[in-house]
N, C-alpha and C positions, 0 to 999 in steps of 0.2 A: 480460400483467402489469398488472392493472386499476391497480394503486396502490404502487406502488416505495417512493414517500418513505415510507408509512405503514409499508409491512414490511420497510424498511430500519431505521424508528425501534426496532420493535417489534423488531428482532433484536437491538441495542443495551440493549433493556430487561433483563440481565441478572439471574438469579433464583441467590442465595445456595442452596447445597448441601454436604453434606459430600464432603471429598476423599476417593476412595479409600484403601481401606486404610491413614488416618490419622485422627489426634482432628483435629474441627473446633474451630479454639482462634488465636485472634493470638498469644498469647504463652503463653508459658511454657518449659518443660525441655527439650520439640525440640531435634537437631543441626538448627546450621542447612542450610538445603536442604531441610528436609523440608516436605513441602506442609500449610499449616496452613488453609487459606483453601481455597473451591473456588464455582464460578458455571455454571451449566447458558445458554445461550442458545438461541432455535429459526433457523433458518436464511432466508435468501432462498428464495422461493418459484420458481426458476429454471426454467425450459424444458429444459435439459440435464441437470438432475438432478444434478450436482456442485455442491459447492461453491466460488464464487468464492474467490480469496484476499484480495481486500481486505474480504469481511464477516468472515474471520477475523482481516487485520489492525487493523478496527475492533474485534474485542471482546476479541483480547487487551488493547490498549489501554484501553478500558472494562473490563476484571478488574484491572489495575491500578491504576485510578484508585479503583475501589471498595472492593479492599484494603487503599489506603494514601489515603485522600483529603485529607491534609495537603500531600500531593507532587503535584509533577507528572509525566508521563512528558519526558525531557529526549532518549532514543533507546530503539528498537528494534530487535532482530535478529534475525529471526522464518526460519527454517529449514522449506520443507514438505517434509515427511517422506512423505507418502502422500494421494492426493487423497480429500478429503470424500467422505460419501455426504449426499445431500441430507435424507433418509427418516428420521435419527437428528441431536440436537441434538446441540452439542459442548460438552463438560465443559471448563473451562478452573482447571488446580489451579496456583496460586500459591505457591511455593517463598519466600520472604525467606532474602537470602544477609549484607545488612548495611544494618542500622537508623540511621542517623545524626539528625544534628540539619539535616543541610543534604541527604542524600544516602542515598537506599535501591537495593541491587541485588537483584533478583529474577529467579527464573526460572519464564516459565510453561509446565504444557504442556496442549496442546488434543488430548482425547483423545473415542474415539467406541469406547464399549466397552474394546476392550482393543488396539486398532491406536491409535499417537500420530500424528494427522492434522500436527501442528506444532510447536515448542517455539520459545521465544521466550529471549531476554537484555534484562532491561528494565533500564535506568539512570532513575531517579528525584530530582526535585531541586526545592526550593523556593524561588519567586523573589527575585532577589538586586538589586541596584541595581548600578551601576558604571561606565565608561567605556562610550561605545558606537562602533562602526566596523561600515562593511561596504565590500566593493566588489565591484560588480556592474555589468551592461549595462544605459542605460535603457529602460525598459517603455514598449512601444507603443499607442496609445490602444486602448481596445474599439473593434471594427467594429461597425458600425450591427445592426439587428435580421435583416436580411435575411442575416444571414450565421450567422444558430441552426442548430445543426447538432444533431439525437439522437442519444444515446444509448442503447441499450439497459438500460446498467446502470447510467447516473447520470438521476436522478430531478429535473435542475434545468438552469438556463441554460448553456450552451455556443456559446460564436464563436469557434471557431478561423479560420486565416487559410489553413490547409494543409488539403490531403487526403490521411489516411492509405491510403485504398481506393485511391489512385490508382496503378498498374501503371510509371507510367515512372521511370526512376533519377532520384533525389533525392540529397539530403545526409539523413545520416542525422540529423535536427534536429525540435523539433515545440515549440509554444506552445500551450495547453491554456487560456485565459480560461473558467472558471466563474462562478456564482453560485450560490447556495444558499439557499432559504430562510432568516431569521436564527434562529441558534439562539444556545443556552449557548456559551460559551469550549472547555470542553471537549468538548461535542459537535462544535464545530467542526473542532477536533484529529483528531477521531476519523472525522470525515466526510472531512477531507483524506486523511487515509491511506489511504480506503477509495480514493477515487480515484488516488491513486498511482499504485495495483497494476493500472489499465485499460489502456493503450496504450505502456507504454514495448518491448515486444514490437514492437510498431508502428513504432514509431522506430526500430528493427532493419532494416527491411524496404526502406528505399526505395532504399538503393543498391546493393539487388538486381533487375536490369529485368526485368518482367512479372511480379516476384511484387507483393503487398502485405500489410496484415495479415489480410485476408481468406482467404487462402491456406495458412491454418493446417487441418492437416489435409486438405489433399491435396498444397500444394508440401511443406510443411513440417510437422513436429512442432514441438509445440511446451510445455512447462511450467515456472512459475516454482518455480527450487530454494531463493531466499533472497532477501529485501525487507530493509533498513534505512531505518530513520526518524532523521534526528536534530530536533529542534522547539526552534529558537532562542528564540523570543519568544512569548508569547499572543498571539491574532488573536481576530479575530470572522467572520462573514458578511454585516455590514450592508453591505460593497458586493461590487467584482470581486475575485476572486485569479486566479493565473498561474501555471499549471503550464507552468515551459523543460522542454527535455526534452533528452537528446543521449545519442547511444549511439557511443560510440568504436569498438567493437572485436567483432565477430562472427568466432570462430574455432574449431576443434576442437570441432564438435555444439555451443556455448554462445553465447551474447551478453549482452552489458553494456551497461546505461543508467543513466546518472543523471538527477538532475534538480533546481531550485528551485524554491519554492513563494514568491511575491512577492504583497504589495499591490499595490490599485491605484497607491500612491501610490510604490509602487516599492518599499519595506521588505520585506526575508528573511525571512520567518518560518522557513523549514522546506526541510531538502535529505533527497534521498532517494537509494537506489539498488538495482538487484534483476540478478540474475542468473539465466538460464534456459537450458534447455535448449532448441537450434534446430537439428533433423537437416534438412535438404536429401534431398528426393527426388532421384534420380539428373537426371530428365530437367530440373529446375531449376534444376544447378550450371551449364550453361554459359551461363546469364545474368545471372550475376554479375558486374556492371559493372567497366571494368578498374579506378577510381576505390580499388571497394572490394578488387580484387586488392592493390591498391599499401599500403592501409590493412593490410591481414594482413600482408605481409612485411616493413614498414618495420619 
């Protein structure tokens, strides 16, 4: 993967198209729901041949923003339906359900031919002034350089302080420090969520002993069925963010994480959370930590 950042941007670069079996038209006579709007993107250039979920939750996001660009995206609830094929780009058709003065709901969906790869619920909203509060745990400094850890699918700085590869029982918990090249605000946005969708699987895994998130596909199965975004505030990338991570509850084939998205300087931007399916090969239930036995049946 010579250049990540460059065909991560270029997937982002979305090219206006007519929707399916509808007028290409913002307004007019349409029920609403009907897709008036519609955007072609080309894909990550992957090793596996599937499509990531987070380069589709980056361009649903980027279809919204290009449909409606007085708004901003406020959440997302992005549903995968059927895993990409990497070989075809994905149409992404923009449904407008309610137009306001502060406030648009939409729905999009990402489709490849005639199978729907995804469909989204997008809430839209323009920024407003008002009281502000948060309360959260304080943000621990960046670790020094020596502690850059790669990615395969993030194209920028990372120091975490944990190992997700690492095989012995943990707490199911994870802290994600990024950096980014500086981009726009809303690419910002849209690069955050990309990342999201990477390791909260991972944060699944530790307080199961001797697997890791490595172990997908031969301990475990594993695919994401639903990602939510909600994005408190505008950010930028001129310094660190802070992906917390925590996953409560792994039970009946699924697992659950959520997570925040913080400044360096400690400020919420943005919470997330995704749901996926996690089958357990036979021979790696009986190493399931009693930790996380006690976590299931509470």
């Amino acid at each position: 993967m010579p250049d990540l950042w460059s065909d991560l941007l270029a997937c982002l670069d979305l090219r206006h198209c007519p929707p399916s079996g509808a007028t290409d038209r913002r307004e007019g006579s349409a029920e609403p729901g009907t897709a008036l709007v519609a955007f072609e993107g080309p894909n990550l250039p992957l090793s596996y041949h599937r499509l990531f979920g987070g380069q589709i939750l980056g361009q649903l996001i980027r279809a919204a923003g290009l449909a409606y660009p007085d708004k901003t995206v406020k959440s997302v609830h992005a549903i995968f339906a059927k895993e990409g094929r990497h070989e075809e780009p994905v149409r992404y058709e923009v449904a407008c359900h309610h137009q306001g003065r502060a406030f648009a709901t939409l729905t999009i969906i990402a489709k490849q031919r005639t199978a729907v790869v995804a469909s989204a619920s997008v809430s839209m909203h323009i920024t407003e002034g008002g009281p502000l509060h948060q309360t959260s745990a304080d943000i621990a400094p960046i670790l020094p350089p020596e502690h850059q850890v790669t990615f395969d699918l993030l194209p920028w700085k990372t120091r975490p302080a944990a190992d997700l590869n690492a095989t012995a029982s943990a707490a199911s918990e994870y802290e994600l420090p990024m950096r980014n090249p500086e981009v726009s605000r809303e690419l910002a946005s849209i690069l955050t969520a990309y990342a999201t969708d990477l390791n909260l699987l991972g944060t699944a895994s530790p307080p199961v002993d001797g697997v890791s998130q490595q172990g997908n596909g031969t301990d475990f199965d594993s695919a994401v069925t639903s990602h939510t975004l909600w994005f408190h505030r505008p950010f930028g990338t001129a310094d660190w963010l802070l992906l917390r991570q925590h996953s409560p509850v792994l039970t009946d084939g699924r697992r659950f994480g959520r997570g925040d998205v913080f400044t360096a300087d400690g400020t919420l931007v943005a919470s997330y959370a995704q749901e996926g399916l996690t089958r357990f090969e036979p021979d790696a239930m009986p190493n399931i930590s009693a930790t996380h036995r006690t976590e299931q049946t509470v």
